[in-house]
C-alpha positions as a printed NumPy array, in Angstrom:
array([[  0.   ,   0.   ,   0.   ],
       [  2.713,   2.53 ,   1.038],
       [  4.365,   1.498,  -2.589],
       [  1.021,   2.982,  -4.245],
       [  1.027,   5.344,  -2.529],
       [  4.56 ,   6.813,  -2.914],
       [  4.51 ,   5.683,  -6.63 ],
       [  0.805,   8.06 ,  -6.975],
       [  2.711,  10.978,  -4.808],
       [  5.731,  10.686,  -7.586],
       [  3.502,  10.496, -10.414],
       [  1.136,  13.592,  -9.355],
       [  4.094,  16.034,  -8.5  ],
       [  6.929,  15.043, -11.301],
       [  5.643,  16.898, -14.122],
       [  5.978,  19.926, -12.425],
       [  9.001,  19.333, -11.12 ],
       [ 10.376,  18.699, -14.88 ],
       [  8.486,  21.728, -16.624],
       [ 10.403,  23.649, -13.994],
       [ 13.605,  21.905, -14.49 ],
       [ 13.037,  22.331, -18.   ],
       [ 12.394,  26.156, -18.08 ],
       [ 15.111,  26.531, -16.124],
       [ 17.73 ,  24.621, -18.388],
       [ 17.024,  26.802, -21.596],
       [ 13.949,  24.711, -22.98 ],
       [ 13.756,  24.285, -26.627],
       [ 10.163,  25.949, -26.372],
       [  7.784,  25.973, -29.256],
       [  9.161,  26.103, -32.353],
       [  8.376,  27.692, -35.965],
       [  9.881,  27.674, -39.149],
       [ 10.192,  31.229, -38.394],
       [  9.433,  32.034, -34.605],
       [ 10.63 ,  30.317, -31.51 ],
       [  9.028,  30.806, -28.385],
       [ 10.976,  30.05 , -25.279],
       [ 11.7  ,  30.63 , -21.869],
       [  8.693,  30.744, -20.385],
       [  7.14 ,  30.499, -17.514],
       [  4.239,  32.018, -15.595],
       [  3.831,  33.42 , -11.836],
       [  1.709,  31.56 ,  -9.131],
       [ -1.738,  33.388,  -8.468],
       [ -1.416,  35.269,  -5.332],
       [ -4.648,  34.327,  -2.749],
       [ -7.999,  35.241,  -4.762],
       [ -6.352,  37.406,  -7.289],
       [ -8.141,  36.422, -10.457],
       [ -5.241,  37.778, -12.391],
       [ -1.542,  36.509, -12.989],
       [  1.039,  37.074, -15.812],
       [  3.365,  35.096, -18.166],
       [  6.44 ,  36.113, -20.085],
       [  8.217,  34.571, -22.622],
       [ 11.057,  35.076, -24.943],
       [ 10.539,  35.733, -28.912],
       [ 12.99 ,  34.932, -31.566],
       [ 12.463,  35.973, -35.029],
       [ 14.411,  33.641, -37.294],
       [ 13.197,  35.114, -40.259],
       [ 14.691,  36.936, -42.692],
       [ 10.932,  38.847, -42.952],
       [  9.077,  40.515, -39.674],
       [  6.098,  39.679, -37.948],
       [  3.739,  40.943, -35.375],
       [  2.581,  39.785, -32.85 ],
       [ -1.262,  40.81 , -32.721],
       [ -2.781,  39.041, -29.476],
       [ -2.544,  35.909, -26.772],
       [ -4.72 ,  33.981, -25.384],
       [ -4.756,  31.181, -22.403],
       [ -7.072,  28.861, -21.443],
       [ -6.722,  29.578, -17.434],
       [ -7.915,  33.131, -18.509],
       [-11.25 ,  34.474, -19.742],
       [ -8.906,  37.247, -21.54 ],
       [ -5.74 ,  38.042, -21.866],
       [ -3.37 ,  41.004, -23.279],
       [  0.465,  41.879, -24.093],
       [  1.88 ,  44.838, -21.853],
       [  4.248,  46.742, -21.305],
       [  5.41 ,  49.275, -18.299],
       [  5.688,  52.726, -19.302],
       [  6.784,  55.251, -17.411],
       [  5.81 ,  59.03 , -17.508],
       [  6.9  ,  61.923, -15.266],
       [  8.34 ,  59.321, -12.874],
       [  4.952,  57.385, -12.491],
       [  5.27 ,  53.92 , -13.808],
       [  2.093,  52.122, -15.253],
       [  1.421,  49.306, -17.026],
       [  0.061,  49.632, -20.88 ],
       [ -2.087,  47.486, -22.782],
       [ -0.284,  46.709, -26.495],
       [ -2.104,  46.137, -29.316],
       [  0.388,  45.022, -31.256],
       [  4.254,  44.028, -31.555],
       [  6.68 ,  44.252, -33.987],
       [  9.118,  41.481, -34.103],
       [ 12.148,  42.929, -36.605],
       [ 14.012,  39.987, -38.748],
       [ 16.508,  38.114, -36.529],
       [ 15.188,  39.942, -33.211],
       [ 14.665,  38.754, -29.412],
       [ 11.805,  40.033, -27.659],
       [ 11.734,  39.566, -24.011],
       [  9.108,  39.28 , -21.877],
       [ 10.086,  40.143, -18.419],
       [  8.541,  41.609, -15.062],
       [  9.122,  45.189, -15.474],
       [  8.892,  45.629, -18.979],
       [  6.694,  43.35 , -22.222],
       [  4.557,  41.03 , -20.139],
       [  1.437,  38.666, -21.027],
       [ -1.354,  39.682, -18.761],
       [ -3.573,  36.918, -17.937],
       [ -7.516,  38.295, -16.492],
       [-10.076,  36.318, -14.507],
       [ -8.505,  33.115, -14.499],
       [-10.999,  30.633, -14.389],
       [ -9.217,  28.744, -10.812],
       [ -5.624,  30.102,  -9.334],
       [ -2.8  ,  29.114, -11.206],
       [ -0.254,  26.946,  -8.888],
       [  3.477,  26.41 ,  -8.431],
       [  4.22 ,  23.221, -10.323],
       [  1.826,  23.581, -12.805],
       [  1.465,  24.542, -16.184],
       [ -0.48 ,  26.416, -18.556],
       [ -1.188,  26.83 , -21.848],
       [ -0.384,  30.083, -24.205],
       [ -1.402,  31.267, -27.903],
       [  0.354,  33.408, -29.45 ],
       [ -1.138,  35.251, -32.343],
       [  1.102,  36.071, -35.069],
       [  0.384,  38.397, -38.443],
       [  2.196,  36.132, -40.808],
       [  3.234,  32.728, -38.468],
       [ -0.536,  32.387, -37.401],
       [ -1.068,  30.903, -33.944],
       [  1.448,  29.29 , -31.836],
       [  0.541,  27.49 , -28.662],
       [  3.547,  26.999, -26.156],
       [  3.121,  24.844, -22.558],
       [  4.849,  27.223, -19.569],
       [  5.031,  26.27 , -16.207],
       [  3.542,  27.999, -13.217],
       [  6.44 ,  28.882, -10.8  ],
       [  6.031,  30.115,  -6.817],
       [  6.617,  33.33 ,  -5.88 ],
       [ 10.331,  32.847,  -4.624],
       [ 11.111,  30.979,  -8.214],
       [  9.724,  33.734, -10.346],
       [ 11.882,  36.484,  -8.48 ],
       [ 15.117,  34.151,  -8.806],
       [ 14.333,  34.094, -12.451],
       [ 13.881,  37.549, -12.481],
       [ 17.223,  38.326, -10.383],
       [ 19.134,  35.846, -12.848],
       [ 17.079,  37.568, -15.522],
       [ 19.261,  40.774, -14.838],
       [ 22.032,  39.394, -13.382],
       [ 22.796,  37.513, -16.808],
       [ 21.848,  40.542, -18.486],
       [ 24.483,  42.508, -16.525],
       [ 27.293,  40.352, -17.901],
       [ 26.194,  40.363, -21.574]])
């Protein structure tokens, strides 16, 4: 019985565990002829709120551009690209209609700056999970990439190594 038991324990927490793992390691993400998405990952809801966000990293490998027009989850009854903007020293977030993605660009999505807003999620989204993004794209059409859901602490060590990395390139 304890066997079961273990062996069910194991088998409910290690996809998490490896979305995580595999996030962390530089996942091959979803990929395109033209676009990969990468890197991504998506915060823990915090109590009630019925809102979270995702980012993501962009890579055009085209020798064209694209845009990206919208996203879409299926935690989320709506969702929408931002961006922080920041005028006479107050910082707010802004809703982006659209996004340029220039031949052979990154775009990264990062707390603080281009971030996937994800509204009235339909139940809290929880470390060790996953969910599910669309990306909308002008010429690629839609993309759907898997991110997981990290805690709190994980997504501000990503965040810190985010910068820290950034720092040294």
């Amino acid at each position: 019985m304890r066997t079961i038991l273990y062996s069910l324990v194991i088998a409910l927490f290690l996809p998490g565990f490896t979305s995580i793992a595999a996030a962390e390691s530089g996942d091959d993400g979803m990929d395109h002829d033209k676009l990969h998405v990468a890197h991504g990952w998506a915060r823990a809801s915090l109590g009630q709120n019925p809102n979270s966000a995702a980012y993501v990293t962009i890579h055009n490998k085209a020798e064209t551009g694209d845009r990206l027009l919208g996203v879409s989850c299926a935690d989320a009854a709506r969702c929408a690209v931002h961006n922080h903007v920041t005028v006479s020293d107050v910082t707010r977030m802004k809703a982006v209609e659209s996004l340029d993605i220039a031949p052979g660009a990154h775009i990264e999505f990062k707390p603080g700056g281009y971030h996937i807003m994800m509204f009235d999620l339909a139940a809290p989204l929880v470390a060790g999970g996953e969910t599910r993004i669309t990306f909308s794209f002008e010429t690629a059409g839609d993309m759907t990439a898997t991110v997981p859901v990290l805690s709190m602490r994980e997504a501000a060590e990503r965040s810190r190594h985010s910068e820290h990395k950034k720092k040294h390139n």
